[in-house]
C-alpha positions in Angstrom: 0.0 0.0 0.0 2.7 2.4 0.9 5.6 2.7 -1.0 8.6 4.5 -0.3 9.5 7.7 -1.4 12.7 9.8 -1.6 12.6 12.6 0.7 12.6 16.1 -1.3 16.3 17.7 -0.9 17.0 21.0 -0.1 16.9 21.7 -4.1 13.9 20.0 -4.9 12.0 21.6 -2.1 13.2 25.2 -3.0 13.7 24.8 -6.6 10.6 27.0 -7.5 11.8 29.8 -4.7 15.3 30.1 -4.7 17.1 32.1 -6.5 19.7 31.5 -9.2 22.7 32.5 -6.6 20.8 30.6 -4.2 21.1 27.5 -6.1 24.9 28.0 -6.9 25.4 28.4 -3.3 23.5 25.2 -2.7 24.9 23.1 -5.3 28.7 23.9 -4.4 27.7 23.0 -1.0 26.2 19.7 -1.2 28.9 18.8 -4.0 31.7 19.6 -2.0 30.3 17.7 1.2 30.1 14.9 -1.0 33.6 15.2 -1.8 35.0 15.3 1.4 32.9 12.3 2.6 34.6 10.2 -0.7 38.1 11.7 0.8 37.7 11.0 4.1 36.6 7.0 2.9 39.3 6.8 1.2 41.7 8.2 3.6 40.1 6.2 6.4 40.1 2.9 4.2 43.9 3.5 3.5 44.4 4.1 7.2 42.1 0.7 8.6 44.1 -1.5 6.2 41.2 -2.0 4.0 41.4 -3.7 0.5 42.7 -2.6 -2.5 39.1 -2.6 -4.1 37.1 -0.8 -1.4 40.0 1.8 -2.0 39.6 1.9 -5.5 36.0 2.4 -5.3 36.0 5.1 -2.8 38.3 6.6 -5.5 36.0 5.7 -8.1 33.2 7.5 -6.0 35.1 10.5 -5.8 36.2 11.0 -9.6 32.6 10.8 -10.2 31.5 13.2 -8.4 34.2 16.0 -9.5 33.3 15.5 -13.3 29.8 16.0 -12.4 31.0 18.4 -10.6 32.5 19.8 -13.6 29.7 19.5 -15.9 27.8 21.9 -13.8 30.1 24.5 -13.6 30.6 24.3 -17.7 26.8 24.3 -18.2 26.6 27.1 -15.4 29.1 29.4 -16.8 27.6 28.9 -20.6 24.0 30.0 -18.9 25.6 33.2 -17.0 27.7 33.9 -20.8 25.0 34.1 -22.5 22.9 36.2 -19.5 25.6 38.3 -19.6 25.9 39.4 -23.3 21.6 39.8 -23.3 22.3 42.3 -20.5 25.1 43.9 -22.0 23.1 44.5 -25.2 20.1 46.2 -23.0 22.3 48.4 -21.7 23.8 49.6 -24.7 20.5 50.2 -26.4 18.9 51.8 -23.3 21.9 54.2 -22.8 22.1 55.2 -26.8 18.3 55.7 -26.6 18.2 57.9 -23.6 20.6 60.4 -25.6 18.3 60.3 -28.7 15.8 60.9 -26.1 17.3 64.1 -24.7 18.0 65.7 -28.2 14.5 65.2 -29.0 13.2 67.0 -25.7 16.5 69.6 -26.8 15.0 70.2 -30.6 11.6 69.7 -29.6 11.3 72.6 -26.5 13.4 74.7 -29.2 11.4 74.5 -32.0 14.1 73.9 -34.4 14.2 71.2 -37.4 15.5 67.6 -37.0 16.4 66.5 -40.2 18.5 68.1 -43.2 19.4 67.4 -47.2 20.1 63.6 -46.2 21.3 61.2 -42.9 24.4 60.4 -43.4 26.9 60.5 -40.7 29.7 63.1 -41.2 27.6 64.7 -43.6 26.9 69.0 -42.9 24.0 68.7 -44.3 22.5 65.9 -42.0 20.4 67.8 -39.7 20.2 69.3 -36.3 19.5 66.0 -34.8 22.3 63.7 -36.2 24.4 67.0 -36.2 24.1 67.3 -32.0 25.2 63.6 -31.7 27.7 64.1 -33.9 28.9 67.0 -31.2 27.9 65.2 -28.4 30.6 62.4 -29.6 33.1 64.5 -29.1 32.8 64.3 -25.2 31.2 61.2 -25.1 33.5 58.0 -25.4 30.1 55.5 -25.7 28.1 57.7 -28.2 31.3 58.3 -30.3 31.7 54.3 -30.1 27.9 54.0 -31.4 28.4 56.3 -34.4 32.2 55.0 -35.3 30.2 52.0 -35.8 27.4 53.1 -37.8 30.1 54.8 -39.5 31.5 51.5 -41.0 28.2 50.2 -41.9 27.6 53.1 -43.7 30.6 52.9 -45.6 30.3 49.6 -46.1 26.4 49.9 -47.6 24.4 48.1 -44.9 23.9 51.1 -42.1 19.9 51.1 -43.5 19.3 47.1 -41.9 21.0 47.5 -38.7 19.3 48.8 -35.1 21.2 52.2 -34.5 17.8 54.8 -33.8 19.8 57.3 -35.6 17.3 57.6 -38.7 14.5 59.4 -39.2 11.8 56.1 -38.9 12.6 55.5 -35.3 12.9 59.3 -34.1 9.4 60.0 -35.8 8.3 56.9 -33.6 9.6 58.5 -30.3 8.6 62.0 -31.1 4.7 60.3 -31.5 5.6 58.2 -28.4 6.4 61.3 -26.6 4.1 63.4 -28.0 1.0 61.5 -27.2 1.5 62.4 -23.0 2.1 65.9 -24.6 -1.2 66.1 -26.1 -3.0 64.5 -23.3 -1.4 67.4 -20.7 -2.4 70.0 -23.2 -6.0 68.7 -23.6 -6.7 67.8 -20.0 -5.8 71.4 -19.2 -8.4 73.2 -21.7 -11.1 71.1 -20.6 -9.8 72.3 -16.8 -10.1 76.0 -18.0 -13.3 75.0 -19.6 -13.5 78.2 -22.1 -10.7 78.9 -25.0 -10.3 80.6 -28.5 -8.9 79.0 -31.4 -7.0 80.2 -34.4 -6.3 78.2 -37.9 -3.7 79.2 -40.6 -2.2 77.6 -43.0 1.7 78.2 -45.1 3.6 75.9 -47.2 6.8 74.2 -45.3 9.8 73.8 -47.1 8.2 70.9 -49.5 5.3 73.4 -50.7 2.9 71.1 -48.9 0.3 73.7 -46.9 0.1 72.9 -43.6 -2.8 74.1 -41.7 -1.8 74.9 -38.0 -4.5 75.0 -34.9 -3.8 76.4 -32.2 -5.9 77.1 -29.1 -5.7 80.0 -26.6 -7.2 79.6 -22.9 -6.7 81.5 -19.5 -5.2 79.2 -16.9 -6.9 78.8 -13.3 -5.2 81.4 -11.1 -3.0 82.6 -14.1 -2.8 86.1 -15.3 -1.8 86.2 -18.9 -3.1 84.2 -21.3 -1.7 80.6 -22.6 -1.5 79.6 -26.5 -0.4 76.1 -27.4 -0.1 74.5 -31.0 -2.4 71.4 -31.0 -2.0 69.6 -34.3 -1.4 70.0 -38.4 -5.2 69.6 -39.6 -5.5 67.1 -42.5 -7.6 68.7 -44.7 -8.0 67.2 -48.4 -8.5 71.2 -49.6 -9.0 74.5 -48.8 -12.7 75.3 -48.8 -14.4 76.5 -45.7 -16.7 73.7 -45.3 -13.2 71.1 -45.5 -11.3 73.4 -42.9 -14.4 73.3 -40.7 -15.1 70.0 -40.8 -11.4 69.4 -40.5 -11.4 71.3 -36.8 -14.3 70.1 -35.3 -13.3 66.3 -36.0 -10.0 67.3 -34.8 -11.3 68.8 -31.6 -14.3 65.8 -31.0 -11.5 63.2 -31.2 -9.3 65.0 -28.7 -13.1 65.1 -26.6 -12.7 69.0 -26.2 -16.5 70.5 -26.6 -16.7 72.8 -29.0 -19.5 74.3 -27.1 -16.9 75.8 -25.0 -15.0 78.1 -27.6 -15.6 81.6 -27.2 -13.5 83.3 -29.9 -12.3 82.2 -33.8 -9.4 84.1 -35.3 -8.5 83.8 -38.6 -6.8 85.9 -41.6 -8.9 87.9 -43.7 -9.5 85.2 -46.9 -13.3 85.0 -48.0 -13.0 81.4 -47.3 -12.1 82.1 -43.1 -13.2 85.4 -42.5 -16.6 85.9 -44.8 -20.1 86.9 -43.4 -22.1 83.5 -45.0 -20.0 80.6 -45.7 -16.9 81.1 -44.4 -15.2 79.0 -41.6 -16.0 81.5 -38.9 -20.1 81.6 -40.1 -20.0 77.2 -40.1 -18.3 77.2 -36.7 -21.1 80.1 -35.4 -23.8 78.0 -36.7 -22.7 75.2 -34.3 -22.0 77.8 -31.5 -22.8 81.3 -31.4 -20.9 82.4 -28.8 -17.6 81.7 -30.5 -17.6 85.2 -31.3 -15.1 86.3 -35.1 -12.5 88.0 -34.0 -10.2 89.4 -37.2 -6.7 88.9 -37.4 -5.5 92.7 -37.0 -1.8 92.0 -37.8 -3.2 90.6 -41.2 -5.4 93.6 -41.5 -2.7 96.5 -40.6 -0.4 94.6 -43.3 -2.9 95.1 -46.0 -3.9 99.0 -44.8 0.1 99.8 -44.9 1.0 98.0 -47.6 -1.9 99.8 -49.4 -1.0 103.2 -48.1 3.2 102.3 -48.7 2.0 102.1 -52.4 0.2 105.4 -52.7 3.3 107.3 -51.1 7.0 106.2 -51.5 7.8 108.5 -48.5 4.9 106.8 -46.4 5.8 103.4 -47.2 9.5 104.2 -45.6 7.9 105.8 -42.5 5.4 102.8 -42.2 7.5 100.4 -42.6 9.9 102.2 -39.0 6.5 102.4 -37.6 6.1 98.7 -38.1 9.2 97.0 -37.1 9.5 99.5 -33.9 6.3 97.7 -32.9 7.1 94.0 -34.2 4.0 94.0 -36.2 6.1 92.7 -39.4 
């Protein structure tokens, strides 16, 4: 009925709780008591005046054991080889990435452009952000390591296929990744100050692609001076004022800001933003009236001086002072 059973060892027992230094510990342990004990046979077999066999087999016993002995420490030291070089690997990714990181916050809080002509390394028209690493090297031994490497894959025609988040796919990835908890801050804080203005405009960038900018302007709790922040580039497949409007209010519903909320619209003075009927400012008052049409004035004094500049030679001189002294051009 009962059968007899080995009693769990130390290892068995604590094989699902002990650690991996734990175990070491406990395998050196048990293996070198065993040792001893096949020593200490042997010695005390040679000492009694024992046979030749019972000596040979405590011997036996104790070559054995060490090559087991040995076996574990190979397999052991293959295991911690190969832990080592995974750790090793982490490290040197997570230290390159927290510098890309911190030239992306640098660039970013700056306002300035990350990428030039082309991406090559060495190149002076790579770019503000391969152009700070590439100054950063200079002081630091690991980062100039990371790009001396790149370097030769480069010239070698394979810098494209290897892991090195020095190209534009990855840093577009972070600057979403980081931009996302931007957004969210930016967005939690209108709907804290409940009531805002918003402003659209649109210019070409350096590819002649328009880009339509919003931006929203709010008064923080217990703050004195207004806040602006840039929200997003609208997609907008055209330039009509139905498209731009449409445009906003899905941007602005998918961010869950009410527009109910707004309580000023400024725009240039275009027919398609700033007319009476069916301009951007009229679609956004249908939907709320109390976003009240605010013109741009800077856009306005522009046109009146540029006007009058053009009727006098000697006025367009004395407008144009008048102008700069008050940073209106």
């Amino acid at each position: 009925m009962f059968t007899n059973r080995r009693r769990p060892s130390l290892i068995d027992r604590g094989c699902t709780t002990l650690s991996l230094q734990t175990k070491s510990f406990v395998f050196t342990a048990r293996f070198s008591l065993l040792v001893c004990r096949t020593i200490c046979s042997a010695a005390v077999a040679l000492t009694t005046g024992k046979t030749f066999i019972e000596l040979s087999l405590c011997m036996r016993k104790a070559q054995i054991i060490l090559s087991l002995w040995k076996k574990y420490v190979t397999l052991h030291t293959e295991r911690a080889r190969i832990d080592e070089s995974l750790l090793k690997q982490y490290n040197a990714e997570r230290s390159v990435l927290q510098r890309v990181v911190a030239v992306i916050k640098f660039l970013s809080e700056r306002g300035l452009a990350f990428r030039g002509d082309d991406e090559l390394i060495d190149s002076p028209r790579n770019g503000n952000f391969l152009g700070i690493l590439e100054l950063t090297a200079q002081f630091d031994p690991f980062i100039a390591g990371h790009l001396e490497k790149q370097r030769t894959f480069q010239e070698e025609g394979r810098g494209r296929g290897t892991i090195s988040y020095l190209y534009s796919t990855i840093c577009d990835e972070l600057i979403k990744q980081m931009g996302s908890p931007v957004m969210s801050i930016i967005t939690d804080e209108i709907k804290a100050a409940k009531y805002y203005s918003i402003s659209i405009d649109s210019t070409p960038d350096a590819l002649r692609v328009d880009r339509v900018t919003c931006i929203v302007r709010r008064m923080p709790i217990g703050g004195q001076k207004p806040v602006e922040r840039f929200m997003t580039f609208l997609g907008t497949e055209g330039h009509t004022a139905q498209q731009l409007a449409d445009s906003m209010t899905s941007f602005f519903a998918d961010a869950g800001i009410d527009l109910k909320d707004c309580r000023g619209q400024s725009y240039d003075n275009a027919s398609n933003m700033a007319g009476k009927y069916n301009s951007v400012q009229a679609l956004i008052k249908r939907e709320n009236p109390q976003a009240i049409f605010i013109p741009c004035f800077r856009s306005l004094y522009q046109s009146c001086w540029h006007g009058i500049g053009q009727m006098c030679s000697e006025g367009d001189d004395i407008l144009r002072f008048c102008a700069e002294a008050l940073h209106v051009l």
